[in-house]
C-alpha positions as CSV (number, residue, x, y, z in Angstrom):
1,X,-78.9,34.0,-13.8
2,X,-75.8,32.1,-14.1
3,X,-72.7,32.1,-11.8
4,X,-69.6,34.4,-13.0
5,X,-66.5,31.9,-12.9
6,X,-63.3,33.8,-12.1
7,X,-59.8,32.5,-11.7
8,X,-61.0,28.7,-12.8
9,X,-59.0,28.6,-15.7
10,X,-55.0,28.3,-16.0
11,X,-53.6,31.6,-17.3
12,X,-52.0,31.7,-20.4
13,X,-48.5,32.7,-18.2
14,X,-48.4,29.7,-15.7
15,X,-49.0,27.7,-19.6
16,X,-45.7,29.8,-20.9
17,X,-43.8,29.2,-17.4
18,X,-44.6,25.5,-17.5
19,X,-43.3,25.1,-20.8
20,X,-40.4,26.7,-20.4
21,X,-39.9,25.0,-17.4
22,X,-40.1,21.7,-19.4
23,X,-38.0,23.1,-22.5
24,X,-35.0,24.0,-20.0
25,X,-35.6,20.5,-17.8
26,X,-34.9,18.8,-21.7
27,X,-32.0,21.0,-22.8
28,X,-30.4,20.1,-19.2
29,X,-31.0,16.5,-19.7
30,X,-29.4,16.0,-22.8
31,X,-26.3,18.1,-22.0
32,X,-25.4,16.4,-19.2
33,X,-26.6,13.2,-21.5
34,X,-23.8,14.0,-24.0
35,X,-21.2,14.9,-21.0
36,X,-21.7,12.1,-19.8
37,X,-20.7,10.0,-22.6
38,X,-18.1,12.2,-23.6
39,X,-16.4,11.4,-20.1
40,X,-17.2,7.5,-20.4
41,X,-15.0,7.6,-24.0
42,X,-12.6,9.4,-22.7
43,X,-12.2,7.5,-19.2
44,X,-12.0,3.9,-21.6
45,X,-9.2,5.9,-23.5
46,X,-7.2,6.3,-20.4
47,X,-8.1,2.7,-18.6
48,X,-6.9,1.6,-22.2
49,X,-3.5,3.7,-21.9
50,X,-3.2,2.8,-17.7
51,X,-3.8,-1.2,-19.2
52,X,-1.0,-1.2,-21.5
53,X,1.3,0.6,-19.6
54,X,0.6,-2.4,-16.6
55,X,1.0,-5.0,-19.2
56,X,4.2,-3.5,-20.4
57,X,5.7,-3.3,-17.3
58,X,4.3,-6.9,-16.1
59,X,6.1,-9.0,-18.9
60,X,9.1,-6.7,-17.9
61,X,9.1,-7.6,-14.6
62,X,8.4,-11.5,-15.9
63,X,11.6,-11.4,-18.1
64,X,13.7,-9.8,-15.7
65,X,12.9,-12.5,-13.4
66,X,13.0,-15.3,-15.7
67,X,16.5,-14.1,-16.9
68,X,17.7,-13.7,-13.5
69,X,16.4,-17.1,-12.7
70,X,17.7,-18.6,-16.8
71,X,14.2,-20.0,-16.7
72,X,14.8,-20.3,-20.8
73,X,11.3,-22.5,-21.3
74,X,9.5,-19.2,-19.8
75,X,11.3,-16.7,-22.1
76,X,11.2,-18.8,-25.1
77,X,7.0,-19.1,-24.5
78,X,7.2,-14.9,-24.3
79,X,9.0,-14.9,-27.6
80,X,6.6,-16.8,-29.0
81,X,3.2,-15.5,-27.8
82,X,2.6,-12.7,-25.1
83,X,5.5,-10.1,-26.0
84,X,4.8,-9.4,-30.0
85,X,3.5,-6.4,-28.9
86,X,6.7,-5.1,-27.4
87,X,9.7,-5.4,-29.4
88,X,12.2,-3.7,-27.0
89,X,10.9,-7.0,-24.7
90,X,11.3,-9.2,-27.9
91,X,14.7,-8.2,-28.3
92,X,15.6,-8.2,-25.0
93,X,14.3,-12.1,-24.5
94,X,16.4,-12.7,-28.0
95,X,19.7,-11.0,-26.1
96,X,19.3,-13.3,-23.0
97,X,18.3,-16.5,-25.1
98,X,21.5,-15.8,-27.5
99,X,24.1,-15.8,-24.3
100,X,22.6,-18.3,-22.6
């Protein structure tokens, strides 16, 4: 006589809930996955914009202070390098080298 084995095996629904289990673990993963670097563009694109704008406002502050001062050497060295970027700053160092 051999032994009757009930309830050894894994039933085919604990397989299908294990699975599915897995399958919804995955789509979770990669949709925070894609969120996440959706938000990391999207933060450079501001830290890029926030950069800028404290650049601009820097030099402005630099020129201001160097016209107040007439440091010329200082204004002449923005004319030549740093400022390209700006040319409202450009022409304002070209305004307070021309009535020096």
């Amino acid at each position: 006589m051999s032994p009757i084995a009930t309830g050894t095996g894994i039933s085919l629904g604990k397989v299908a809930l294990i699975v599915g289990i897995v399958v919804v673990g995955g789509i979770i993963y990669f949709a925070y996955k894609n969120n996440d670097k959706q938000s990391k563009q999207s933060n450079k694109s501001m830290k890029k914009l926030l950069d800028d704008d404290d650049i601009y406002n820097t030099y402005k502050t630099i020129i201001d202070e160097a016209i107040q001062e007439k440091d010329w050497q200082t204004l002449e060295d923005f004319l030549d390098s740093r400022a390209k970027k700006y040319p409202d700053l450009i022409q304002m160092i070209k305004k307070a080298l021309n009535n020096r």
